[in-house]
FISE-739526 format. One record per residue (C-alpha): residue number from 1; chain; x, y, z. Coordinates in steps of 0.05 Angstrom, whole numbers. Each point is the difference from the previous one (the first is absolute). Example, Ala and Ser with C-alpha at 12.3 -4.5 7.8 and 13.67 -1.06 7.14 Angstrom:
residues 2
+------+-------+--------+--------+--------+
| resi | chain |      x |      y |      z |
+------+-------+--------+--------+--------+
|    1 |     A |    246 |    -90 |    156 |
|    2 |     A |     27 |     69 |    -13 |
+------+-------+--------+--------+--------+
This chain:
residues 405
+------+-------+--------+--------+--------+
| resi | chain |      x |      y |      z |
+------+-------+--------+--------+--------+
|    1 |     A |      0 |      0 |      0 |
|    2 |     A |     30 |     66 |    -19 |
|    3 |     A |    -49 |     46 |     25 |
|    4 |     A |    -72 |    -16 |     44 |
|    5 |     A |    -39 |      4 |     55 |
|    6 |     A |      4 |    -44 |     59 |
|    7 |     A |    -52 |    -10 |     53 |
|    8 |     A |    -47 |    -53 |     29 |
|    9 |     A |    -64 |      4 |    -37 |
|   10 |     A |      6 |     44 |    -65 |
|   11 |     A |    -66 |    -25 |    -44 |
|   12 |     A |    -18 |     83 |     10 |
|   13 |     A |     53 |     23 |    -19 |
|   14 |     A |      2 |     45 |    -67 |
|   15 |     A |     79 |     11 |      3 |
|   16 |     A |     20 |    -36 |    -58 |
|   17 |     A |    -51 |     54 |    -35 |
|   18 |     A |     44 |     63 |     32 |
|   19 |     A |     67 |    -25 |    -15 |
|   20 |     A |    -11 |    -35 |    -81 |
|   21 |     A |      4 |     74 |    -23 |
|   22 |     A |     78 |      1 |     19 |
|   23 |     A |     19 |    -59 |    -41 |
|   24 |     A |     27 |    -48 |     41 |
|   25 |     A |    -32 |    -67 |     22 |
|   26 |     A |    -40 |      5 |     67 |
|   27 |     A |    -24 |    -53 |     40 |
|   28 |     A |    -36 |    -30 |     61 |
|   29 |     A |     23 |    -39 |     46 |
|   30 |     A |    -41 |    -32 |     68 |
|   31 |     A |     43 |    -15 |     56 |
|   32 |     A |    -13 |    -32 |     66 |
|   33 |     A |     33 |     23 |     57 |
|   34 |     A |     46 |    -50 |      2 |
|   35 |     A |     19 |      5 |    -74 |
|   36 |     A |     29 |     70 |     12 |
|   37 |     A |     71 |    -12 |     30 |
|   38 |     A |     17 |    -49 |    -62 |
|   39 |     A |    -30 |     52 |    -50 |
|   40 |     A |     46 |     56 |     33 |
|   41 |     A |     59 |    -47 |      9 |
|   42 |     A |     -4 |    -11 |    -79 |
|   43 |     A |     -1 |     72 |    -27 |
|   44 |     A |    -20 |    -28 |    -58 |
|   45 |     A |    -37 |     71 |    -20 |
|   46 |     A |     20 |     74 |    -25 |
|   47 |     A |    -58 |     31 |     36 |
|   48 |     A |    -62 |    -20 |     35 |
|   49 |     A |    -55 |     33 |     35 |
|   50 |     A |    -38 |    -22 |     73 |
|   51 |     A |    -70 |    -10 |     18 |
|   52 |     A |    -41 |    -31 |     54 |
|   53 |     A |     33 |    -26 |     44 |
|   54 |     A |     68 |     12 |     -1 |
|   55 |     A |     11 |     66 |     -7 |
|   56 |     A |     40 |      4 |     73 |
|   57 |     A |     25 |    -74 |     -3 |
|   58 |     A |     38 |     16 |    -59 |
|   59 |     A |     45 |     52 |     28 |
|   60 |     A |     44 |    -46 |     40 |
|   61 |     A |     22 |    -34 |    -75 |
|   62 |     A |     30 |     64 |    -25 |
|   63 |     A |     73 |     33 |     -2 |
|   64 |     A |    -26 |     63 |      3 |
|   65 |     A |    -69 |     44 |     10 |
|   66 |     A |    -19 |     66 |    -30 |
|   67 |     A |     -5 |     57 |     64 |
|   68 |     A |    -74 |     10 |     -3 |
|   69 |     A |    -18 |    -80 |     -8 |
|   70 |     A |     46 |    -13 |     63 |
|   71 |     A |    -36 |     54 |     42 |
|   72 |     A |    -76 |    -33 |    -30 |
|   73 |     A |     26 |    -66 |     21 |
|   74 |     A |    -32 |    -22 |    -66 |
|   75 |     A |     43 |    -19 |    -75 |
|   76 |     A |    -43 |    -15 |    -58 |
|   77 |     A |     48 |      9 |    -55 |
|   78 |     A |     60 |    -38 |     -1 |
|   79 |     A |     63 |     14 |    -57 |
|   80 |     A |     54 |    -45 |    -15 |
|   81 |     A |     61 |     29 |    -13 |
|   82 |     A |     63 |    -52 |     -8 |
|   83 |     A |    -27 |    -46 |     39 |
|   84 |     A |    -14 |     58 |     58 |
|   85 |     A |    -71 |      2 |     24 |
|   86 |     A |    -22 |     84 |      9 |
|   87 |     A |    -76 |      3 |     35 |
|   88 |     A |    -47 |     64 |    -22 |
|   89 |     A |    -64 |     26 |     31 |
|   90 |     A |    -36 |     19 |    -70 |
|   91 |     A |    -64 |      1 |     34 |
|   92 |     A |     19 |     70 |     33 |
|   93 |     A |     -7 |     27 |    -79 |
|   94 |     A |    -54 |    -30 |    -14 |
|   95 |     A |    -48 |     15 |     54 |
|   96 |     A |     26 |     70 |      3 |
|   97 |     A |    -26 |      4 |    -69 |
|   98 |     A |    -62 |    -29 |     15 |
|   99 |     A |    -20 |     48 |     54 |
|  100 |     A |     33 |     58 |    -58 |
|  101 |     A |    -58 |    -36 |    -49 |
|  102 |     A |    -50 |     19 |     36 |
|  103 |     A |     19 |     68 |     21 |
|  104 |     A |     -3 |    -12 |     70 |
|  105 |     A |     58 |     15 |     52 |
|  106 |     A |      8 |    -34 |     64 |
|  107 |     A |     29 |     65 |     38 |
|  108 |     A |    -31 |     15 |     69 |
|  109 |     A |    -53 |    -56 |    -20 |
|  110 |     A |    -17 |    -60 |     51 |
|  111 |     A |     14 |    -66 |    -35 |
|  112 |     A |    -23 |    -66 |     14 |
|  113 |     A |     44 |    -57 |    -30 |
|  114 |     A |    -40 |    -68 |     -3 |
|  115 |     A |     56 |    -62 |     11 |
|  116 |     A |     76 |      1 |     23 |
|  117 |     A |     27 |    -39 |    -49 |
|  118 |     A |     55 |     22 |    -50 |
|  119 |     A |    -45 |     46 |    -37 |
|  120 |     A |    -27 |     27 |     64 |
|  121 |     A |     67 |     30 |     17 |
|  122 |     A |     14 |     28 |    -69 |
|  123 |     A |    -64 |     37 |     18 |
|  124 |     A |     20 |     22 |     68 |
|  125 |     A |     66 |     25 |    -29 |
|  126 |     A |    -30 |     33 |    -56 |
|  127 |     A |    -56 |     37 |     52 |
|  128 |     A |     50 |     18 |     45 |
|  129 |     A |     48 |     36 |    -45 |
|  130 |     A |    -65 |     32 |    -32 |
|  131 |     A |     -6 |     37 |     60 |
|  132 |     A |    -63 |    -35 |     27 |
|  133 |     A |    -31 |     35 |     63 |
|  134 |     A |    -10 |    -85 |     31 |
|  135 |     A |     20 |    -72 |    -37 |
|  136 |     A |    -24 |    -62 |     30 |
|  137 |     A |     -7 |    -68 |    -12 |
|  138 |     A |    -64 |    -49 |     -3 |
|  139 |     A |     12 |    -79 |     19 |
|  140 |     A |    -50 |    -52 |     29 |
|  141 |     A |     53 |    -14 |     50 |
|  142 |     A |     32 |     75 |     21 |
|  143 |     A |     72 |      3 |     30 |
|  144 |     A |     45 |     61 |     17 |
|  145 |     A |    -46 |     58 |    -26 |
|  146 |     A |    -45 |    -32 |    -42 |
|  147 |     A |    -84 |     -2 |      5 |
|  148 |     A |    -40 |    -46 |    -16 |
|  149 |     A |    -52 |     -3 |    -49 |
|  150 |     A |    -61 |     11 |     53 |
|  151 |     A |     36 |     57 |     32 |
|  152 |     A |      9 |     34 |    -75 |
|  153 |     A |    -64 |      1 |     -7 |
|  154 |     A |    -16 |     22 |     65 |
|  155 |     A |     37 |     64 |    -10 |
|  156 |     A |    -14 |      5 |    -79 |
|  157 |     A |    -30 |     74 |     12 |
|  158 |     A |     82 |     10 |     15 |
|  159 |     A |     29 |    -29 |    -73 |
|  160 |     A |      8 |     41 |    -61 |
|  161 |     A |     37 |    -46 |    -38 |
|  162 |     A |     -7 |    -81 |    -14 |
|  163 |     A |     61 |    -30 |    -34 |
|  164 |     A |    -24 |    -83 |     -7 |
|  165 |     A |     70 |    -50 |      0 |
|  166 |     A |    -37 |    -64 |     18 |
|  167 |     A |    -17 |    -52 |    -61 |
|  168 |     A |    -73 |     15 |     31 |
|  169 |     A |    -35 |      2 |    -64 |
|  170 |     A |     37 |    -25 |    -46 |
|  171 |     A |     -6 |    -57 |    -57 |
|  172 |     A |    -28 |    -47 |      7 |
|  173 |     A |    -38 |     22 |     58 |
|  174 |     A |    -23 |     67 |    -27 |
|  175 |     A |    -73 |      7 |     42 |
|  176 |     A |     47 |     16 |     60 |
|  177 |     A |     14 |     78 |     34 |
|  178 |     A |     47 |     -1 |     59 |
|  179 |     A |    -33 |     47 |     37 |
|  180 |     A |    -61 |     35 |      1 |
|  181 |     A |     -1 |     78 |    -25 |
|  182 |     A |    -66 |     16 |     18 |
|  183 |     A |     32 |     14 |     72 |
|  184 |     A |     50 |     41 |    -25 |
|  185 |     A |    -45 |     73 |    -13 |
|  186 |     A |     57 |     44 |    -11 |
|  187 |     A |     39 |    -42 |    -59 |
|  188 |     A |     32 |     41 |    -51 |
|  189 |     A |     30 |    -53 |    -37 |
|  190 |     A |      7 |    -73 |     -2 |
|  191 |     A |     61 |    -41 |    -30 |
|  192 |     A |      7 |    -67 |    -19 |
|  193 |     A |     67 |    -42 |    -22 |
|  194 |     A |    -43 |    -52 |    -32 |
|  195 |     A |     -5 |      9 |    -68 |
|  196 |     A |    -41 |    -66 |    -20 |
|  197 |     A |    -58 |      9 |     -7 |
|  198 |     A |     14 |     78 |    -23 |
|  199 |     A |    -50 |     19 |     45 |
|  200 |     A |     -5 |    -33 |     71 |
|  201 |     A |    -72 |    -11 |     35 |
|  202 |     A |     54 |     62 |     53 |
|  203 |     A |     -7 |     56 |    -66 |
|  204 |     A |    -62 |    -26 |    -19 |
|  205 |     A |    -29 |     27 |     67 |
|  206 |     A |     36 |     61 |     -4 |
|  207 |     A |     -9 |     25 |    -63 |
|  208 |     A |    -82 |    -18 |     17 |
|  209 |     A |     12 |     59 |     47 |
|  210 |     A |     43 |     39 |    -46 |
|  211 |     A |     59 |      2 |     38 |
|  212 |     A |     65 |     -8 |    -39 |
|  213 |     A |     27 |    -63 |     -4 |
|  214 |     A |     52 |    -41 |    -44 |
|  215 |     A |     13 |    -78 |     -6 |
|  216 |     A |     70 |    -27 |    -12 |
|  217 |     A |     11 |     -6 |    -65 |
|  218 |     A |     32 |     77 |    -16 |
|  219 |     A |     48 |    -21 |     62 |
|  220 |     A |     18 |    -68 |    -26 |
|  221 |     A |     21 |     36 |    -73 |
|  222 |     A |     33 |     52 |     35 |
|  223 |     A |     49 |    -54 |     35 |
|  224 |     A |      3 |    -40 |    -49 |
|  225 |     A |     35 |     52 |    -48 |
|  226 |     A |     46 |     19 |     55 |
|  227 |     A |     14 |    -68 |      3 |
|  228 |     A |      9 |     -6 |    -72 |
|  229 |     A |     47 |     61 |      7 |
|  230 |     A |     42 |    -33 |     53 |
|  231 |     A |     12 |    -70 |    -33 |
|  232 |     A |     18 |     28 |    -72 |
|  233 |     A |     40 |     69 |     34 |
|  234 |     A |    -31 |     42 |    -38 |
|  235 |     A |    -41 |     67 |     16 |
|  236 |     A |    -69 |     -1 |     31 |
|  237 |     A |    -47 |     43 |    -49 |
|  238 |     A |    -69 |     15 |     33 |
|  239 |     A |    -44 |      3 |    -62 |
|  240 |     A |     16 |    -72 |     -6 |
|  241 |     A |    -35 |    -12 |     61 |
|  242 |     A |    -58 |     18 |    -39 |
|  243 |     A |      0 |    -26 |    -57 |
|  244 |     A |      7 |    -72 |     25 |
|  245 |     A |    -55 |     19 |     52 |
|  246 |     A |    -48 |     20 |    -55 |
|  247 |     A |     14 |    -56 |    -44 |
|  248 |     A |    -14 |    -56 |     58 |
|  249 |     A |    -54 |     32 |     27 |
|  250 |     A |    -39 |     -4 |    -69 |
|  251 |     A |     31 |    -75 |    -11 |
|  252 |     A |    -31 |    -18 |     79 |
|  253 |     A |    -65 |     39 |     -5 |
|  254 |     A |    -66 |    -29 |    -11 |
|  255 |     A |    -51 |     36 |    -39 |
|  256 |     A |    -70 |     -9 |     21 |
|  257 |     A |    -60 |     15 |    -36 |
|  258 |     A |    -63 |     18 |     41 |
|  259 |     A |    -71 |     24 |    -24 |
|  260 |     A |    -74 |    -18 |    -18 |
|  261 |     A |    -11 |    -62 |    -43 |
|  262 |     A |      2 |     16 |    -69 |
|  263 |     A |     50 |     64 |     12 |
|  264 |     A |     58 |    -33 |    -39 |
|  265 |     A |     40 |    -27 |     45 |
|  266 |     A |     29 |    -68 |    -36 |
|  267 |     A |    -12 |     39 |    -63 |
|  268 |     A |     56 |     51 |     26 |
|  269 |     A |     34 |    -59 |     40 |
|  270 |     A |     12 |    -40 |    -73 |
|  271 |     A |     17 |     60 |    -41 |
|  272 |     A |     59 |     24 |     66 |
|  273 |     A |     29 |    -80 |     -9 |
|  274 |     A |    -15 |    -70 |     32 |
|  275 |     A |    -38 |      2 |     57 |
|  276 |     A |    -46 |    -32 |     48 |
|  277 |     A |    -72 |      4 |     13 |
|  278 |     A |    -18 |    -10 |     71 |
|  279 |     A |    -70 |    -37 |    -20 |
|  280 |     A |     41 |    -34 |    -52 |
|  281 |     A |     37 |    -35 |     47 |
|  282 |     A |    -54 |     -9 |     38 |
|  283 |     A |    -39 |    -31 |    -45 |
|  284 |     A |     66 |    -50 |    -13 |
|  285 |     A |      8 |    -11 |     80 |
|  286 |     A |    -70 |    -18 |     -1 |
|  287 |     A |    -31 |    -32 |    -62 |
|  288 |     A |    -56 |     39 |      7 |
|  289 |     A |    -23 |     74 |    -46 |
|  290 |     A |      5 |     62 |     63 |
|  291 |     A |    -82 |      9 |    -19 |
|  292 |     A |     -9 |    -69 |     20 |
|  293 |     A |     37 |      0 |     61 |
|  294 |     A |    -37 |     61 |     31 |
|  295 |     A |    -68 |    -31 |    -26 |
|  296 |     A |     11 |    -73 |     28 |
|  297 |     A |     45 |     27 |     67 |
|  298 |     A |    -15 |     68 |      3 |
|  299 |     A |     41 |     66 |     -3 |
|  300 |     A |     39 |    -11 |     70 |
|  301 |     A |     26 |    -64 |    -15 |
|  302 |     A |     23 |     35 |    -64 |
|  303 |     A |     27 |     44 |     24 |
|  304 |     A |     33 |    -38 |     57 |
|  305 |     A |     36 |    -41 |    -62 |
|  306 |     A |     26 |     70 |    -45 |
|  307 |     A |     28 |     23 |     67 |
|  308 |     A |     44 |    -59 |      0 |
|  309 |     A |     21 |      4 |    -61 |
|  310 |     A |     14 |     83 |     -4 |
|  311 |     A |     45 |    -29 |     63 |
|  312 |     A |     40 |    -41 |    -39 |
|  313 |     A |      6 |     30 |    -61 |
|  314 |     A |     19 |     71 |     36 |
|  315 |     A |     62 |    -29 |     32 |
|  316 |     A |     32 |     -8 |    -81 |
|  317 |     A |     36 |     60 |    -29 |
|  318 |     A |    -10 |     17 |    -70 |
|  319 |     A |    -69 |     -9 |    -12 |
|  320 |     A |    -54 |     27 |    -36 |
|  321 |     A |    -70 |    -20 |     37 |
|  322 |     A |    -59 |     14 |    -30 |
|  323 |     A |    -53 |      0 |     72 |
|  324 |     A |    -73 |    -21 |      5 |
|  325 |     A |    -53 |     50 |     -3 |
|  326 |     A |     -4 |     -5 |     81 |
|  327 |     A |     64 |    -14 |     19 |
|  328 |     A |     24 |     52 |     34 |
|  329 |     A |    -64 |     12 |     44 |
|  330 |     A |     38 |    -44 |     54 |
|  331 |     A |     59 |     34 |     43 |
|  332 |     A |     46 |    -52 |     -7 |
|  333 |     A |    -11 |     -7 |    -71 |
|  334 |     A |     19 |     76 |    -12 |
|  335 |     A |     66 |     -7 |     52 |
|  336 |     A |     18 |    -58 |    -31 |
|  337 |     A |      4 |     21 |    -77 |
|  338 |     A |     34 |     73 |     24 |
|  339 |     A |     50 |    -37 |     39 |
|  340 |     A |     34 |    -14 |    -78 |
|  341 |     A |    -42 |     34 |    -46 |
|  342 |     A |    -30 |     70 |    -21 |
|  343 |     A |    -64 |     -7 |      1 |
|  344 |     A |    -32 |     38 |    -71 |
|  345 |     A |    -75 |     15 |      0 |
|  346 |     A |    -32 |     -1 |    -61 |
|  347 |     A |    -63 |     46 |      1 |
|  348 |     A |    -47 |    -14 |    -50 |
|  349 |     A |    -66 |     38 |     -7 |
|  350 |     A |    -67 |    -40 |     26 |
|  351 |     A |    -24 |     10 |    -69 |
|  352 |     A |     63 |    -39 |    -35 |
|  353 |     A |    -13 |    -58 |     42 |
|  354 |     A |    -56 |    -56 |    -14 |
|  355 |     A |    -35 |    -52 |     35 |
|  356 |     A |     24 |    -71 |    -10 |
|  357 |     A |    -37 |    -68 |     21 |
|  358 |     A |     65 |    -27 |     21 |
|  359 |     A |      6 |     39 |     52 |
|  360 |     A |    -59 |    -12 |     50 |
|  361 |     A |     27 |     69 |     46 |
|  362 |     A |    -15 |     38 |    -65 |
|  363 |     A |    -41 |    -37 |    -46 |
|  364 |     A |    -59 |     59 |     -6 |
|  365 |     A |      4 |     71 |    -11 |
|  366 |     A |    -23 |     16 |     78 |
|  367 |     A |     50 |    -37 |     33 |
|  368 |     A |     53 |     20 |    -45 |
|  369 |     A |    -13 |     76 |     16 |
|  370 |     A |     -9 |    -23 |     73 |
|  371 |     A |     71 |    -25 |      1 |
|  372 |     A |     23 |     60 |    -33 |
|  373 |     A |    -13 |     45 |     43 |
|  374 |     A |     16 |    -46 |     65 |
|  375 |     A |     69 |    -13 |    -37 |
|  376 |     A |     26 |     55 |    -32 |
|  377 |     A |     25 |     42 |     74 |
|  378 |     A |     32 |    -61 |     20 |
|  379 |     A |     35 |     -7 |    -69 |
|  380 |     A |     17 |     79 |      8 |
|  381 |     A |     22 |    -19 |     65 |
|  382 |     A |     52 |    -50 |     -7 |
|  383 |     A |     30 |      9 |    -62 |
|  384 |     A |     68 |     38 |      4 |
|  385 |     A |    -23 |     20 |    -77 |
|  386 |     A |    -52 |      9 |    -29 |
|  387 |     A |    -11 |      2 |    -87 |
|  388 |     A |    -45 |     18 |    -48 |
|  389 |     A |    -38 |    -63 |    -37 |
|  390 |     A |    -52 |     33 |    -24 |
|  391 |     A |     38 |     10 |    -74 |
|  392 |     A |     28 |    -51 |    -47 |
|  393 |     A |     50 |    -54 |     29 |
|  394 |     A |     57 |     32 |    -31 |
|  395 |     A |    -15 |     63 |     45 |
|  396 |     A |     -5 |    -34 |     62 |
|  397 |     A |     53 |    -40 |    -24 |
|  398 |     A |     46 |     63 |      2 |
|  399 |     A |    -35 |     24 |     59 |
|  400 |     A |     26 |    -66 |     40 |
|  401 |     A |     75 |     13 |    -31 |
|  402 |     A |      2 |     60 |     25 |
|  403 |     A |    -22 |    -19 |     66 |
|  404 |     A |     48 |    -54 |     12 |
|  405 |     A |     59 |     55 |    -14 |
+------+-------+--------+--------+--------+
């Protein structure tokens, strides 16, 4: 291996992604604990970066540590120069430019850092030097000056900032939050290092109060090309940063496709590229037409069975989903497709849209009007866009395009 990423679990990770841009091969490599000495003993690498868990455990395997990464107590970049091991902290760069990303500054601000692990002191150091007013730590089992999880929530009115380092939330197990907001009143901002799924079920909750918040992946980029910069010697250039950002957040985002039946939706779906059809696969899970089902079982069991599959299919990056008519009427179905996807509403006039006897919700002219108007706030609602469909498909066509941008 020339160049990779080591860690325990790594099925998440999107760092082969980040670092295919420099030209060199990049790999990943799962390690047990016990696996590490040998790896480390070998050398058998020019550079490598660190994730869960052995960001500290590392260190001791090294000739020599960079000033800041000593003081962290925390290496996640690793060069090998003639055989002589040199430990980085790139994660100081890239969650400084996180927080610059969003515009928000940490200076005389209360923060709240969720987890102590390697990533948890990278944000501590980066807090501190920022000139936060207070920095402390969350863990279900406090030491030193650490709180626990009920007693940050017990003083939440206190916290301005939440920074989340835990794998809380993360793929696979992406319905997860690590703490509850709602008990935090005074939140100007909340962070997150995860960066699969794009948006945690954390930012999803914030941004539902429209408070600033940003998931990982601007952070992970922004390491990763200092990282880049570090193995190959050569000079860091920021608009790099975004360019590989932009490109892999297209390549990992979902685009979903919500409106009335009839709007266009798999019409717009087939003409953007292949994509699925939630009562498609529905229909394939079950053998049965969707019109059937909600005649012969009725609408909640339904809709009990395109819940499960939004749920599965939302965890996949790169899709194009085409949604059910009432899909996003439940919560979880709406969190869900956001946590990957935009979510594009296309609005179509009442009068563009018809009555079919397939569909036994909207098979007459009455209750297609009466789920009009009962839908179209909640489609207003959730979207994060809403387009035009009341034109030609080539029009809303462009419309969704320009959207996605």
């Amino acid at each position: 291996m020339e160049y990779g990423l080591i860690g325990r679990t790594l099925k998440h990770s999107f760092s082969v992604e980040v670092h295919r841009s420099f030209g060199y091969g990049y790999e990943l490599k799962e390690l047990e604990p016990e696996e590490l000495e040998e790896f480390f003993r070998k050398r058998e690498f020019k550079g490598i970066n660190v994730t869960i868990p052995y960001k500290t455990e590392v260190m001791k395997y090294l000739d020599e540590i960079d000033a800041s990464a000593e003081e962290i107590g925390a290496v996640n970049t690793v060069v090998n120069t003639n055989g002589k091991l040199k430990g980085y902290n790139t994660d100081i760069f890239g969650m400084k430019k996180m927080f610059e990303e969003t515009g928000v500054t940490l200076e005389n601000k209360r923060v709240l850092i969720l987890g102590t692990g390697g990533t948890s002191k990278t944000a501590f150091f980066v807090a501190v030097k920022s000139g936060a007013k207070e920095v402390v730590k969350v863990s279900r089992n406090p030491e030193n000056n650490e709180i626990s999880y009920d007693e940050a929530e017990a003083t939440g009115d206190r916290w301005d900032i939440i920074i989340n380092t835990t794998p809380c939330g993360m793929y696979p197990n992406a319905n997860s939050a690590p703490i509850d907001i709602g008990s935090f009143p005074n939140l100007e901002a909340v962070f997150d290092a995860i960066y699969n799924p794009l948006r945690t079920e954390l930012i999803l909750k914030a941004e539902e109060r429209e408070i600033k918040a940003l998931g990982g992946l601007y952070m992970l980029v922004s390491q990763g090309v200092y990282s880049a910069s570090l193995f190959q010697d050569t000079e860091l250039k920021n608009e790099t940063i975004d360019e590989i950002y932009i490109k892999l957040f297209n390549e990992k985002r979902n685009i979903v496709l919500i409106g009335m039946p009839g709007c266009g939706k798999s019409t717009i779906a087939e003409m953007l590229g292949e994509f699925v059809d939630t009562d498609l696969v529905i229909e394939e899970q079950t053998g049965r037409k969707c019109g059937e089902i909600i005649k012969e079982y009725g609408e909640q069991y339904f809709r009990d069975t395109e819940s499960k599959v939004i749920e599965e299919l939302s965890v996949e990056n790169g899709l194009i989903i085409s949604t059910g008519g009432g899909a996003v009427l439940r919560e979880e179905n709406v969190r869900n497709l956001k946590k990957n996807g935009v979510v594009i509403y296309l609005e179509a006039p009442l009068e563009r849209l018809g009555e079919t006897a397939s569909r036994p919700l909207s098979d007459t002219r009455e209750k297609l009007e009466k789920m009009y108007a009962e839908r179209k706030p909640v489609y207003e609602k959730v979207c994060d866009v809403k387009v035009d469909a009341g034109g030609t498909a080539e029009d809303t066509l462009k419309q969704v395009k320009e959207a996605v941008k």
